[in-house]
Every structure is written in C-alpha cells, then in structure tokens.
mmCIF file of the N, C-alpha and C atoms, coordinates in Angstrom:
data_MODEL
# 
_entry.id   MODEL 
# 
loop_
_atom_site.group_PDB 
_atom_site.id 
_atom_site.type_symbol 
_atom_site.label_atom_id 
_atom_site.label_alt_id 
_atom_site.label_comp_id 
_atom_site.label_asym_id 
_atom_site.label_entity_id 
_atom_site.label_seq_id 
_atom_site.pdbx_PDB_ins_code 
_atom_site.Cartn_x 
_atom_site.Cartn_y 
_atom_site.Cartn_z 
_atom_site.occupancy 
_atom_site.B_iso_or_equiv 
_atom_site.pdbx_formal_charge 
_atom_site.auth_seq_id 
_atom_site.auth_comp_id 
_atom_site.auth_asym_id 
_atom_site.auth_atom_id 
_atom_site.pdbx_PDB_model_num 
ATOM 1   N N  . UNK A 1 1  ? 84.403  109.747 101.699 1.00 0.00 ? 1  UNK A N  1 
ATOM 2   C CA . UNK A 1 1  ? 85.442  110.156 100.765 1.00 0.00 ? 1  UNK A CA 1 
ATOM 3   C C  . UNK A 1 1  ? 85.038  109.724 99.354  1.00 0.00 ? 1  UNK A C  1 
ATOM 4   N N  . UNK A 1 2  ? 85.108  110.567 98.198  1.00 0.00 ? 2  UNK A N  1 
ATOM 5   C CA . UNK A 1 2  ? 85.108  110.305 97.175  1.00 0.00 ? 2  UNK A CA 1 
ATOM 6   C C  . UNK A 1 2  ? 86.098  109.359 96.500  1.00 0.00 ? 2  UNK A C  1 
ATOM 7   N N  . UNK A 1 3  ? 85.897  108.786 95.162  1.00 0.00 ? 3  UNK A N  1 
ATOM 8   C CA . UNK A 1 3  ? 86.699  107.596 94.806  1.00 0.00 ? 3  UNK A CA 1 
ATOM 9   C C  . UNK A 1 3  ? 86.710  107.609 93.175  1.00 0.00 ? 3  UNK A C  1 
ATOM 10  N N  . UNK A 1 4  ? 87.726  107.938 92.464  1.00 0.00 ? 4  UNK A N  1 
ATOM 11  C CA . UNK A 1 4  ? 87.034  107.744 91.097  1.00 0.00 ? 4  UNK A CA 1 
ATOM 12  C C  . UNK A 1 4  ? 86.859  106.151 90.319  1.00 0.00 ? 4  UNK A C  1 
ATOM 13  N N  . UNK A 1 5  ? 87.266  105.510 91.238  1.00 0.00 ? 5  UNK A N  1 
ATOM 14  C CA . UNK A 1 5  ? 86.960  104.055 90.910  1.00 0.00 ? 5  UNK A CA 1 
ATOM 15  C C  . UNK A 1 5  ? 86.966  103.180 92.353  1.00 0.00 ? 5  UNK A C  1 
ATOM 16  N N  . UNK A 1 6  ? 85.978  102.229 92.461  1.00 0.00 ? 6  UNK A N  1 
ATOM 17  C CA . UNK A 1 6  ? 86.069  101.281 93.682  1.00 0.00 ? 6  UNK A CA 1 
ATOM 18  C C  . UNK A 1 6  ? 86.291  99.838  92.752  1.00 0.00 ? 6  UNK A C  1 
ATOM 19  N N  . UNK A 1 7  ? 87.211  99.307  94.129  1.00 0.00 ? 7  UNK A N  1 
ATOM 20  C CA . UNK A 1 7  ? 87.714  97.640  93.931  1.00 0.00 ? 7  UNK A CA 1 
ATOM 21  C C  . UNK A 1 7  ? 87.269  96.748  94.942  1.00 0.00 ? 7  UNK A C  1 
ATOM 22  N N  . UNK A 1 8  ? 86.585  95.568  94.631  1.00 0.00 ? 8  UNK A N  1 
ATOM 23  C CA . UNK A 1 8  ? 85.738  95.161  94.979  1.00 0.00 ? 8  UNK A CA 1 
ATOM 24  C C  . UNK A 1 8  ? 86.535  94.117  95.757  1.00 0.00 ? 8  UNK A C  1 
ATOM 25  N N  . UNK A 1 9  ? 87.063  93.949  97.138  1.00 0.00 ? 9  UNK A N  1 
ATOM 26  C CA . UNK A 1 9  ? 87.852  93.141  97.146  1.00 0.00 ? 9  UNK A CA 1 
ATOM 27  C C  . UNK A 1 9  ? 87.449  91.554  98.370  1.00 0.00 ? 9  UNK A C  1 
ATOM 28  N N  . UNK A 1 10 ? 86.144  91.863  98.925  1.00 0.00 ? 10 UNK A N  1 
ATOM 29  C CA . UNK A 1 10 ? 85.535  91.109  100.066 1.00 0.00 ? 10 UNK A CA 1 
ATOM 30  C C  . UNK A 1 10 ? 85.800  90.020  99.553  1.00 0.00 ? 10 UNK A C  1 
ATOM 31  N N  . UNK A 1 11 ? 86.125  89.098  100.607 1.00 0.00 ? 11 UNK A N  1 
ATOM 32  C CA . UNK A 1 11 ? 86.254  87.768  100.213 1.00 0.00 ? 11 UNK A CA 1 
ATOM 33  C C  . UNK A 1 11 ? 87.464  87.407  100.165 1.00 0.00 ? 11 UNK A C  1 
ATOM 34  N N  . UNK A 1 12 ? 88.722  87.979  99.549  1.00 0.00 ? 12 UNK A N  1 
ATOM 35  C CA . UNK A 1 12 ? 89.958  88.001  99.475  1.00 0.00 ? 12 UNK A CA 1 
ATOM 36  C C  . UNK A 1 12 ? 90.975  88.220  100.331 1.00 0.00 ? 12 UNK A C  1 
ATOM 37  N N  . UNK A 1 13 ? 91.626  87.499  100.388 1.00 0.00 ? 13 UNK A N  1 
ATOM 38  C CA . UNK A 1 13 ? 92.282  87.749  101.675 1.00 0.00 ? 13 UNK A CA 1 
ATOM 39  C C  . UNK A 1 13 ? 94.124  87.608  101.375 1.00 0.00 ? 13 UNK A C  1 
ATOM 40  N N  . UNK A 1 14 ? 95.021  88.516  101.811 1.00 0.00 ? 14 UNK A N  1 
ATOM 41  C CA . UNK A 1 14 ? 96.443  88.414  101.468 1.00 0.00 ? 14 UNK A CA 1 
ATOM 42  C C  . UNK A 1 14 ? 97.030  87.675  100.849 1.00 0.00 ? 14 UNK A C  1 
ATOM 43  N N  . UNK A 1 15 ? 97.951  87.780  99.521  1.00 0.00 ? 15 UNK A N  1 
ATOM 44  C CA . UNK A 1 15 ? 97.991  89.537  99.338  1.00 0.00 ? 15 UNK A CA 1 
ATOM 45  C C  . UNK A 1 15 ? 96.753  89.629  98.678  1.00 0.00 ? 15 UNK A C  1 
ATOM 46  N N  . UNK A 1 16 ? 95.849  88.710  97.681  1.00 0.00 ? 16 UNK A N  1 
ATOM 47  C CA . UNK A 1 16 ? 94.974  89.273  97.104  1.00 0.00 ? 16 UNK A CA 1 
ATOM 48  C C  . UNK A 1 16 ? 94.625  90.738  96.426  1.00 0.00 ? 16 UNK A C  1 
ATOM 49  N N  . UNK A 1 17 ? 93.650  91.662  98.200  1.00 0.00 ? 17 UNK A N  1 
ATOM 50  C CA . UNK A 1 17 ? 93.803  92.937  97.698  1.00 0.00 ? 17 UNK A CA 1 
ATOM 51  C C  . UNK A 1 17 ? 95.033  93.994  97.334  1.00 0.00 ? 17 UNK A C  1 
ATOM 52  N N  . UNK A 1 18 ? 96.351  93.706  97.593  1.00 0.00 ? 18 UNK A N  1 
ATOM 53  C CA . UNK A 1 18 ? 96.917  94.116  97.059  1.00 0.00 ? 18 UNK A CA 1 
ATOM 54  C C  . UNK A 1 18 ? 97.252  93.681  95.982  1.00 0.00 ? 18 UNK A C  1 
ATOM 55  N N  . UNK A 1 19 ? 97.453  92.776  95.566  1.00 0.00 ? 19 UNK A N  1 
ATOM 56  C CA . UNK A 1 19 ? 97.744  93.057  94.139  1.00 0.00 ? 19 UNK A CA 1 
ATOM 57  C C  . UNK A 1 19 ? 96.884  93.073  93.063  1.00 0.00 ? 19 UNK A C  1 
ATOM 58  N N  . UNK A 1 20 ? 95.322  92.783  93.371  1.00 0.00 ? 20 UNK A N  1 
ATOM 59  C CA . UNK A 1 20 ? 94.305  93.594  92.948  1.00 0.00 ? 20 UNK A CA 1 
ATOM 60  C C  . UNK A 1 20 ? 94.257  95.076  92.963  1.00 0.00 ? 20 UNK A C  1 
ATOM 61  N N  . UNK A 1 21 ? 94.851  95.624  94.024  1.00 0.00 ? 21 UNK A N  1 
ATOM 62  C CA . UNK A 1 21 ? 95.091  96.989  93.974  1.00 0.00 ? 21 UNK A CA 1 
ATOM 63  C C  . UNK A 1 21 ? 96.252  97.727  92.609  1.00 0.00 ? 21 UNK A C  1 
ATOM 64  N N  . UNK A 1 22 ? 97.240  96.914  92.847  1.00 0.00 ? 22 UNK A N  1 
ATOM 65  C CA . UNK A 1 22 ? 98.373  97.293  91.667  1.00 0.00 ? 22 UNK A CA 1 
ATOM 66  C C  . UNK A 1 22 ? 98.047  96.835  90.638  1.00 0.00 ? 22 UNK A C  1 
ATOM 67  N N  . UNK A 1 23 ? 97.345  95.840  90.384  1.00 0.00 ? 23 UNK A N  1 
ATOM 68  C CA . UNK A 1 23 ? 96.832  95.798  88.733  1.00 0.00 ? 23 UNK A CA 1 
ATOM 69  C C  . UNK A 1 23 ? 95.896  97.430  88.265  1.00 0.00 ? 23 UNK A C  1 
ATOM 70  N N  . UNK A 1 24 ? 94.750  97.359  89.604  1.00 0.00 ? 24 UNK A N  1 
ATOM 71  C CA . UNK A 1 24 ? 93.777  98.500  88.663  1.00 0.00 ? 24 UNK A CA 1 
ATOM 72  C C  . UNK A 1 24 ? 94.437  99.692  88.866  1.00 0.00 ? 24 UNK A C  1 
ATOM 73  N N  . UNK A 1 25 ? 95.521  100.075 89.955  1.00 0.00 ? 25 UNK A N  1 
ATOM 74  C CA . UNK A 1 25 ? 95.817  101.064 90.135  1.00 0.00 ? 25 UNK A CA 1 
ATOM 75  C C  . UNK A 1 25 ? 96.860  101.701 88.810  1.00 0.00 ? 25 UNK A C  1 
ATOM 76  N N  . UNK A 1 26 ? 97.551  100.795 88.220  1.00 0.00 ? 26 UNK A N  1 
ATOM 77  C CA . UNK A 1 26 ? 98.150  101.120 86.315  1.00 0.00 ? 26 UNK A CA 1 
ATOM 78  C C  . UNK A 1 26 ? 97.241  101.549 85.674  1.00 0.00 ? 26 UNK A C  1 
ATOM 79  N N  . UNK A 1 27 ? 95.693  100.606 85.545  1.00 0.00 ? 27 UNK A N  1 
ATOM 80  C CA . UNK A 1 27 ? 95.293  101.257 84.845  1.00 0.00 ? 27 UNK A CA 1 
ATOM 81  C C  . UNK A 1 27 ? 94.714  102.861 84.999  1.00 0.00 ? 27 UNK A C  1 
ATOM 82  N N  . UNK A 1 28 ? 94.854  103.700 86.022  1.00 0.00 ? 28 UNK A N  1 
ATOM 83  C CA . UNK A 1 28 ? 94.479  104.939 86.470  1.00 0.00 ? 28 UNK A CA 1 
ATOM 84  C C  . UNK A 1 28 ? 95.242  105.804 86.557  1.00 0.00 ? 28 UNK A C  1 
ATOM 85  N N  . UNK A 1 29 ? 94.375  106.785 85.841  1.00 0.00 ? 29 UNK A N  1 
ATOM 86  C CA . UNK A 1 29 ? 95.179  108.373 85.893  1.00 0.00 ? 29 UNK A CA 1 
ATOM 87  C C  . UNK A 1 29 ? 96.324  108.745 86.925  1.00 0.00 ? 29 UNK A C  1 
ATOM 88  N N  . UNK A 1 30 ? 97.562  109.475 86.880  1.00 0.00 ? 30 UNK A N  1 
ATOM 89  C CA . UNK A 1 30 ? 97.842  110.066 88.028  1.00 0.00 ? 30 UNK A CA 1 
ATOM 90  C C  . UNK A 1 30 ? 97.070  110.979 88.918  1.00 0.00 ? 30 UNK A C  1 
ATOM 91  N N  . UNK A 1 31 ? 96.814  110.902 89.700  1.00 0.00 ? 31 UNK A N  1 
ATOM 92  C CA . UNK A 1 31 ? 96.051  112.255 90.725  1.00 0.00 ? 31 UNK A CA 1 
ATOM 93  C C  . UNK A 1 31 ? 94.700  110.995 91.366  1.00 0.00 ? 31 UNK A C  1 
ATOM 94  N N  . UNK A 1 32 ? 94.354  110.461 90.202  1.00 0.00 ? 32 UNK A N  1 
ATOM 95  C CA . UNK A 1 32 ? 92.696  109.757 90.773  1.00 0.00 ? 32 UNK A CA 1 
ATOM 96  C C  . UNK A 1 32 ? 93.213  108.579 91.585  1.00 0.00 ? 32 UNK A C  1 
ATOM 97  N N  . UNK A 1 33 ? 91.754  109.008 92.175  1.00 0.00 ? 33 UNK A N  1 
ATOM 98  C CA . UNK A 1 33 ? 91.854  107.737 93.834  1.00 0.00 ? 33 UNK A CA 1 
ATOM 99  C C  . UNK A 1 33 ? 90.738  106.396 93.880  1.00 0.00 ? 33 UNK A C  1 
ATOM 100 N N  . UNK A 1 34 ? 91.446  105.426 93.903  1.00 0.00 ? 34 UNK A N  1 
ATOM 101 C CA . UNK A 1 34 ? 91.332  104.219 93.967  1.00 0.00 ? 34 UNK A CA 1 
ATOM 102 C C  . UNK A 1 34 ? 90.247  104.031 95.674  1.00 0.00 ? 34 UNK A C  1 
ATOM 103 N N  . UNK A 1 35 ? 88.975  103.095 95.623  1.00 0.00 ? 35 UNK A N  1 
ATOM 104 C CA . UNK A 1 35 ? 88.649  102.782 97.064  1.00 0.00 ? 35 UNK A CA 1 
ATOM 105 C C  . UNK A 1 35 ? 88.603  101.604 96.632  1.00 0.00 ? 35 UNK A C  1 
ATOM 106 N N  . UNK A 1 36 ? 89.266  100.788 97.519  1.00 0.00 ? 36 UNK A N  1 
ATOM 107 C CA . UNK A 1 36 ? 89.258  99.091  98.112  1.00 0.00 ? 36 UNK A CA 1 
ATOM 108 C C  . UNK A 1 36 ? 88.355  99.154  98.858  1.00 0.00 ? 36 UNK A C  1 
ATOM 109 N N  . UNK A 1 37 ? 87.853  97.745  98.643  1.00 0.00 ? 37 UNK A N  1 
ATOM 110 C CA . UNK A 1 37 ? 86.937  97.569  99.744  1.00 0.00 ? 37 UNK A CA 1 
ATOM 111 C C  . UNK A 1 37 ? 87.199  96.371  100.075 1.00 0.00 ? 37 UNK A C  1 
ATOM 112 N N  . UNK A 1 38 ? 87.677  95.927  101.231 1.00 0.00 ? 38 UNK A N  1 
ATOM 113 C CA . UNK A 1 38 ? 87.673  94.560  101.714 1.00 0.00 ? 38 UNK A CA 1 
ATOM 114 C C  . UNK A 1 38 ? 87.292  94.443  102.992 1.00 0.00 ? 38 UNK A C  1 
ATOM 115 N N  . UNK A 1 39 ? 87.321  92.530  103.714 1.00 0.00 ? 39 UNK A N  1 
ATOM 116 C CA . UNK A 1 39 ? 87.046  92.289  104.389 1.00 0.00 ? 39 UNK A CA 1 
ATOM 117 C C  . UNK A 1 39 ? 88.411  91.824  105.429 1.00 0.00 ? 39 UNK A C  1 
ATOM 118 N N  . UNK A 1 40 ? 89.561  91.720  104.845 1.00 0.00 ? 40 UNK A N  1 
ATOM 119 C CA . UNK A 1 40 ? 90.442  91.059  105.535 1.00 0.00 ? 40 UNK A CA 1 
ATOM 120 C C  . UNK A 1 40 ? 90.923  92.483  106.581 1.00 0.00 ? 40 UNK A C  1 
ATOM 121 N N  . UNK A 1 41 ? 91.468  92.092  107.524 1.00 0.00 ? 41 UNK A N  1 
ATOM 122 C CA . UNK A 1 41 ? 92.100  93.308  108.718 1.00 0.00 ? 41 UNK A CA 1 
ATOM 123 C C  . UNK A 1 41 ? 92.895  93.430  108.382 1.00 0.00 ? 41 UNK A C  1 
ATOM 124 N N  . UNK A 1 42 ? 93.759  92.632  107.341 1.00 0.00 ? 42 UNK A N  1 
ATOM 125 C CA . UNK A 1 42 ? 95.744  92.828  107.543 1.00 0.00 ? 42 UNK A CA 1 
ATOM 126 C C  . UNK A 1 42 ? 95.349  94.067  106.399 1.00 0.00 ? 42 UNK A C  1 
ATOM 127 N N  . UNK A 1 43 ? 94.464  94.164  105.981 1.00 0.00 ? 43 UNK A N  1 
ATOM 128 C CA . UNK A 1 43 ? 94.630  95.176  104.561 1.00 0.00 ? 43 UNK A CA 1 
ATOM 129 C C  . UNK A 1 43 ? 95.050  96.823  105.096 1.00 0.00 ? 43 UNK A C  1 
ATOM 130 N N  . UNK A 1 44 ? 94.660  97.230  106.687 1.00 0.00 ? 44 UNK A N  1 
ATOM 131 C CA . UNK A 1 44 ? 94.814  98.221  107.381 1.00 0.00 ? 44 UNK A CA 1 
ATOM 132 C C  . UNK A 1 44 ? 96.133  98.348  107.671 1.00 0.00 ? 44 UNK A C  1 
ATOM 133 N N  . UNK A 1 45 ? 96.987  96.815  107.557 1.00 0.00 ? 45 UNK A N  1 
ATOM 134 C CA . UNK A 1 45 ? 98.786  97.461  107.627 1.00 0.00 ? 45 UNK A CA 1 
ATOM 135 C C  . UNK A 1 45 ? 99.294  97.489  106.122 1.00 0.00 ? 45 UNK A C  1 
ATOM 136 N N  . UNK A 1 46 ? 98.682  96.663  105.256 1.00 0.00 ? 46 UNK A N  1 
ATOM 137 C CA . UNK A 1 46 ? 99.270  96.195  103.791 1.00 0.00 ? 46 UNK A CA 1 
ATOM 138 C C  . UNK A 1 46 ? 98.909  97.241  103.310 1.00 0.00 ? 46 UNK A C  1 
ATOM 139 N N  . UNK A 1 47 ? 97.912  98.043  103.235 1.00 0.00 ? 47 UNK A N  1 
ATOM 140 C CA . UNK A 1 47 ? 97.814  99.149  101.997 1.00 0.00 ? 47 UNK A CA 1 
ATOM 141 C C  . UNK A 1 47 ? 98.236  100.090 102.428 1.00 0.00 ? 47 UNK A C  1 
ATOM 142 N N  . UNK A 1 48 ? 99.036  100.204 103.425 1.00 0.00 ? 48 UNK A N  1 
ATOM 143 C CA . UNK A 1 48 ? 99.616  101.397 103.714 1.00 0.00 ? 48 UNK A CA 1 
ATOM 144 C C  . UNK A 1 48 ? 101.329 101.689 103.347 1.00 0.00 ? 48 UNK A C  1 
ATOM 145 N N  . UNK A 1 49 ? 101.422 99.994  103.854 1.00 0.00 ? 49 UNK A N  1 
ATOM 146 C CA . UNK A 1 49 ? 103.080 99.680  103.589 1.00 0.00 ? 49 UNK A CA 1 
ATOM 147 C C  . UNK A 1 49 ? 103.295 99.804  101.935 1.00 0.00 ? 49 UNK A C  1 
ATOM 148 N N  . UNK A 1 50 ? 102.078 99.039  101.247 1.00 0.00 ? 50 UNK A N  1 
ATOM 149 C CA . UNK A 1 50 ? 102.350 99.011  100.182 1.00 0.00 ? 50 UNK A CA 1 
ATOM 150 C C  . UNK A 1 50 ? 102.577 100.610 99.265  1.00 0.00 ? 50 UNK A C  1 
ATOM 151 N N  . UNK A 1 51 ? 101.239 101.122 99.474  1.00 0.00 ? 51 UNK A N  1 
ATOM 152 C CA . UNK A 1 51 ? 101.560 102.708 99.132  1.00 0.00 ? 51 UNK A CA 1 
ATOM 153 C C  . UNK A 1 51 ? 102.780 103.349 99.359  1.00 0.00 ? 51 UNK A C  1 
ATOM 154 N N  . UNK A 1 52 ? 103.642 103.031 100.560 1.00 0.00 ? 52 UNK A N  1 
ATOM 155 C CA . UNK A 1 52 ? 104.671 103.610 101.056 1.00 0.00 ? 52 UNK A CA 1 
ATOM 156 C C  . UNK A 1 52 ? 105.941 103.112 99.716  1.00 0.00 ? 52 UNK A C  1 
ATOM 157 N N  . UNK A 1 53 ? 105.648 101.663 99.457  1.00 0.00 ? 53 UNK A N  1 
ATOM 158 C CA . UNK A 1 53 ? 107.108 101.187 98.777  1.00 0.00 ? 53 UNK A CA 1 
ATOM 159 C C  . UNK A 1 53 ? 106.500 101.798 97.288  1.00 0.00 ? 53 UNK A C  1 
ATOM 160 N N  . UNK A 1 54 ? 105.248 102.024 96.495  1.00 0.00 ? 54 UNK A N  1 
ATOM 161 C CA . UNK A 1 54 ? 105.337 102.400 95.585  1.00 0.00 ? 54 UNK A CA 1 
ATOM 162 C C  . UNK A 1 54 ? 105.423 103.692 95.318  1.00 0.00 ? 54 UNK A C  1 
ATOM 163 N N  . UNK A 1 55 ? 105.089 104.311 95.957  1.00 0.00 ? 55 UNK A N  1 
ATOM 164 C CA . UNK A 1 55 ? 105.452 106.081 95.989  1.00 0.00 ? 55 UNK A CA 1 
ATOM 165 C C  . UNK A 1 55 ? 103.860 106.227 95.485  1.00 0.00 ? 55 UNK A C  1 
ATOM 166 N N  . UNK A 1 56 ? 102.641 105.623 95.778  1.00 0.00 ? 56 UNK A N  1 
ATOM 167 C CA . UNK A 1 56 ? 101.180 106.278 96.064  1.00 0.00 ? 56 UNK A CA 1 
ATOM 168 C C  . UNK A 1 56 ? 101.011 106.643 97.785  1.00 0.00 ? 56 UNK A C  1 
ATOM 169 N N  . UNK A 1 57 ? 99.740  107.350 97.660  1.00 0.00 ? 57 UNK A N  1 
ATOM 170 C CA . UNK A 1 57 ? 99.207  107.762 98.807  1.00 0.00 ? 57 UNK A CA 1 
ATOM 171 C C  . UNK A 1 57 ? 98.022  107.064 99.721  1.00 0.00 ? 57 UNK A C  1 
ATOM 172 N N  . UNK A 1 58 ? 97.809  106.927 100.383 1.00 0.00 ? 58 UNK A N  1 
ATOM 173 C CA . UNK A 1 58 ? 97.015  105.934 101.205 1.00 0.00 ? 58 UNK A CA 1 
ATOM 174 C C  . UNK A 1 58 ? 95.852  107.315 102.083 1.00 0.00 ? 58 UNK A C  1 
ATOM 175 N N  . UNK A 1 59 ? 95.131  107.566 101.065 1.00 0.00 ? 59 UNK A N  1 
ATOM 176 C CA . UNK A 1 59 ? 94.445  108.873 101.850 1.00 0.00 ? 59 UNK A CA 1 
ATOM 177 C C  . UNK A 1 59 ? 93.635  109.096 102.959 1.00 0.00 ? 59 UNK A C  1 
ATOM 178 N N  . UNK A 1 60 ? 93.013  107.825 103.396 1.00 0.00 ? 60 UNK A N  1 
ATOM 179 C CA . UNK A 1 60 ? 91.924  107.505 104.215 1.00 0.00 ? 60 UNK A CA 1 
ATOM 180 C C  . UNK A 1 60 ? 91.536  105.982 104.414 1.00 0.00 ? 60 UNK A C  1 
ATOM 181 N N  . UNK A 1 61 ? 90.873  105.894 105.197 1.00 0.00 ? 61 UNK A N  1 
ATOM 182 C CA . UNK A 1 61 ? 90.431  104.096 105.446 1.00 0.00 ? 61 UNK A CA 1 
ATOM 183 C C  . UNK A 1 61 ? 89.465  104.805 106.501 1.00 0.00 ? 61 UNK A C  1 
ATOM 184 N N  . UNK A 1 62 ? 88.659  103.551 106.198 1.00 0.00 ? 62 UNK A N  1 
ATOM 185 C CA . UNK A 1 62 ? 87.157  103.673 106.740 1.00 0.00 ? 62 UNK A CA 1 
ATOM 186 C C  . UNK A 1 62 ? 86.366  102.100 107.372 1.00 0.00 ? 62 UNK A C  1 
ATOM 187 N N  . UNK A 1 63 ? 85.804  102.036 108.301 1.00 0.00 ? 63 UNK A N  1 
ATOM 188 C CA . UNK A 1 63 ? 85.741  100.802 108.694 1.00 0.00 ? 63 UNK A CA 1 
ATOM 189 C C  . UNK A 1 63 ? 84.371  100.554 109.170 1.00 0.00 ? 63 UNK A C  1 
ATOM 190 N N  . UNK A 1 64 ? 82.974  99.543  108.525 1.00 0.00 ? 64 UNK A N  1 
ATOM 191 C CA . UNK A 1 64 ? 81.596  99.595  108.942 1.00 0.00 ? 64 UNK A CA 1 
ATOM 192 C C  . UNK A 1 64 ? 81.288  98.334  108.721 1.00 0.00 ? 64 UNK A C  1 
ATOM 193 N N  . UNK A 1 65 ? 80.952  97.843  109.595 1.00 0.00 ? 65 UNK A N  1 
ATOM 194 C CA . UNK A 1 65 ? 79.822  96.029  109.599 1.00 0.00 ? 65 UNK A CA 1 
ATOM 195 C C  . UNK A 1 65 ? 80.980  95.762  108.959 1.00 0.00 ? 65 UNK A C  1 
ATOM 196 N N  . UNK A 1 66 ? 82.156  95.762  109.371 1.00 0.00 ? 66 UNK A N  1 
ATOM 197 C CA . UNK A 1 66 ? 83.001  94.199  108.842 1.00 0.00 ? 66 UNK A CA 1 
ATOM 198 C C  . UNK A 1 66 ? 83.912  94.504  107.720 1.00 0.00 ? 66 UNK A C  1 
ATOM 199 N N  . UNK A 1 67 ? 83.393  95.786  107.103 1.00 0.00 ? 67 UNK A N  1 
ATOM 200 C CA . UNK A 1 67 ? 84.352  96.161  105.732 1.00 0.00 ? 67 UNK A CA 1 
ATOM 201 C C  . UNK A 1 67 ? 85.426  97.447  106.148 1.00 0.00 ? 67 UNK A C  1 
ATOM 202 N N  . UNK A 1 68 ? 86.193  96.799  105.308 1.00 0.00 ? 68 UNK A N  1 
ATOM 203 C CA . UNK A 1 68 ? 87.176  97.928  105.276 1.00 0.00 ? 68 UNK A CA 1 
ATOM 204 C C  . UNK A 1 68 ? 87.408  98.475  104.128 1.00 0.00 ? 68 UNK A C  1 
ATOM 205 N N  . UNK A 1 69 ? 86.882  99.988  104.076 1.00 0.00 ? 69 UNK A N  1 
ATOM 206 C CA . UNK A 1 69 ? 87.476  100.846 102.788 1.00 0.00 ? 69 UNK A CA 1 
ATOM 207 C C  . UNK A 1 69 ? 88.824  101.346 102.970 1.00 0.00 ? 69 UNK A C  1 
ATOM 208 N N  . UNK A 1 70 ? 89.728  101.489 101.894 1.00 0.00 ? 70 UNK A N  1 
ATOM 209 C CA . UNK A 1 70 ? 90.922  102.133 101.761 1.00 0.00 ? 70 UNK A CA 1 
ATOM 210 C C  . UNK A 1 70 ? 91.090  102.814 100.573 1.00 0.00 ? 70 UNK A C  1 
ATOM 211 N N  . UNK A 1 71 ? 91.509  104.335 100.945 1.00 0.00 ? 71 UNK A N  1 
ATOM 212 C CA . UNK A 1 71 ? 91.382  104.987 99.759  1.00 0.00 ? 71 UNK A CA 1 
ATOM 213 C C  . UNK A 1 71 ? 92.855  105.352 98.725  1.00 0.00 ? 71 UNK A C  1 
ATOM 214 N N  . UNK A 1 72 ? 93.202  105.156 97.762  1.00 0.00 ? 72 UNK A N  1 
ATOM 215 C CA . UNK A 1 72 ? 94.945  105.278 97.468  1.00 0.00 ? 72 UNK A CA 1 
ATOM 216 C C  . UNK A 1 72 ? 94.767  106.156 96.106  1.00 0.00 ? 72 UNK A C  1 
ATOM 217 N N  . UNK A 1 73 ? 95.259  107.041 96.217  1.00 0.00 ? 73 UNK A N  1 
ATOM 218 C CA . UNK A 1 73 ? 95.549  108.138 95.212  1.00 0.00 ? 73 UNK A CA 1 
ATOM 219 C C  . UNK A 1 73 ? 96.736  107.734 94.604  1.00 0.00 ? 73 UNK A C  1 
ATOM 220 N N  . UNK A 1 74 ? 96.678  107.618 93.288  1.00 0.00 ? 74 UNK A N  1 
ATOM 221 C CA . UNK A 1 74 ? 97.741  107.684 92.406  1.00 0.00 ? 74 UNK A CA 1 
ATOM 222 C C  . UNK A 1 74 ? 98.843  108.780 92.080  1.00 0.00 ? 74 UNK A C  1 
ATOM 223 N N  . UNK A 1 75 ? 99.645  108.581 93.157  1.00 0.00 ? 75 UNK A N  1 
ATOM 224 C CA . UNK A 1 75 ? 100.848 109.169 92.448  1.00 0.00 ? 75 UNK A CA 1 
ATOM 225 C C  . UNK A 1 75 ? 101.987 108.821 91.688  1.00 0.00 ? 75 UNK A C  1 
ATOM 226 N N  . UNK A 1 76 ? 102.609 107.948 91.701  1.00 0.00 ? 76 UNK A N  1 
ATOM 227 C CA . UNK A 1 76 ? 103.661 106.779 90.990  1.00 0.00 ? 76 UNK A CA 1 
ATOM 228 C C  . UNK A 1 76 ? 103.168 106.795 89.058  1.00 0.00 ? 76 UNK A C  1 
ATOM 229 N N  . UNK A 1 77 ? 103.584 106.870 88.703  1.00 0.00 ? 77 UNK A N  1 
ATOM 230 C CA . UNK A 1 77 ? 103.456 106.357 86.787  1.00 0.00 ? 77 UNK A CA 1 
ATOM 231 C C  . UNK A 1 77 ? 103.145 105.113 86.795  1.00 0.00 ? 77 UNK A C  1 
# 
C-alpha cells in the first residue's frame, strides 16, 4: 500500500504510537494516508479504535518479521 508519509514508531509502545499518530496526522492533508510502523501488537486494536473515535480511516495493516504497518487516511480536519 502506498503512504504519503510513514511514522516511524518501533520501539514505542502504548499509547505512544498513537499519539504519535495524532500529532503527524494534523499536520496532513485531508484525503493523504499516514503508514505507522510499529512493533507493539496492541497497535492492531488501538489504531483502529482510535480512527473510529476520530472520524479517520484505518485502510490496511500489514504484518512482517515483527513489524506492524498501519495505514490511516485522513479524513477528520
């Protein structure tokens, strides 16, 4: 999946990537999609819940040697 920006989030662990996610995700266009990349597992229920309470999209997640990508399209202002 394409990404117009990746967040670098290994190492970090709850909430961390989320609210690494909601900082860079302000700074980004509506429509463009955000990829996380982390290592923690809870990030496969958190970035989904979280997308859900802000009114973004959670488009995809992807999972290889230990990382987890998550992809979140900006819809919210």
């Amino acid at each position: 999946m394409k990404a117009d920006k990746i967040l670098d989030c290994v190492g970090l662990y709850c909430p961390m990537p989320v609210i690494k996610t909601s900082q860079e995700i302000k700074k980004m266009k509506t429509g463009e999609t955000l990829e996380v990349v982390a290592d923690d597992k809870g990030i496969k229920q958190d970035m989904p819940a979280w997308c859900k309470t802000t009114g973004n999209e959670c488009v995809g997640m992807e999972e290889e040697n230990g990382e987890i990508k998550v992809y979140v399209k900006k819809l919210a202002v």
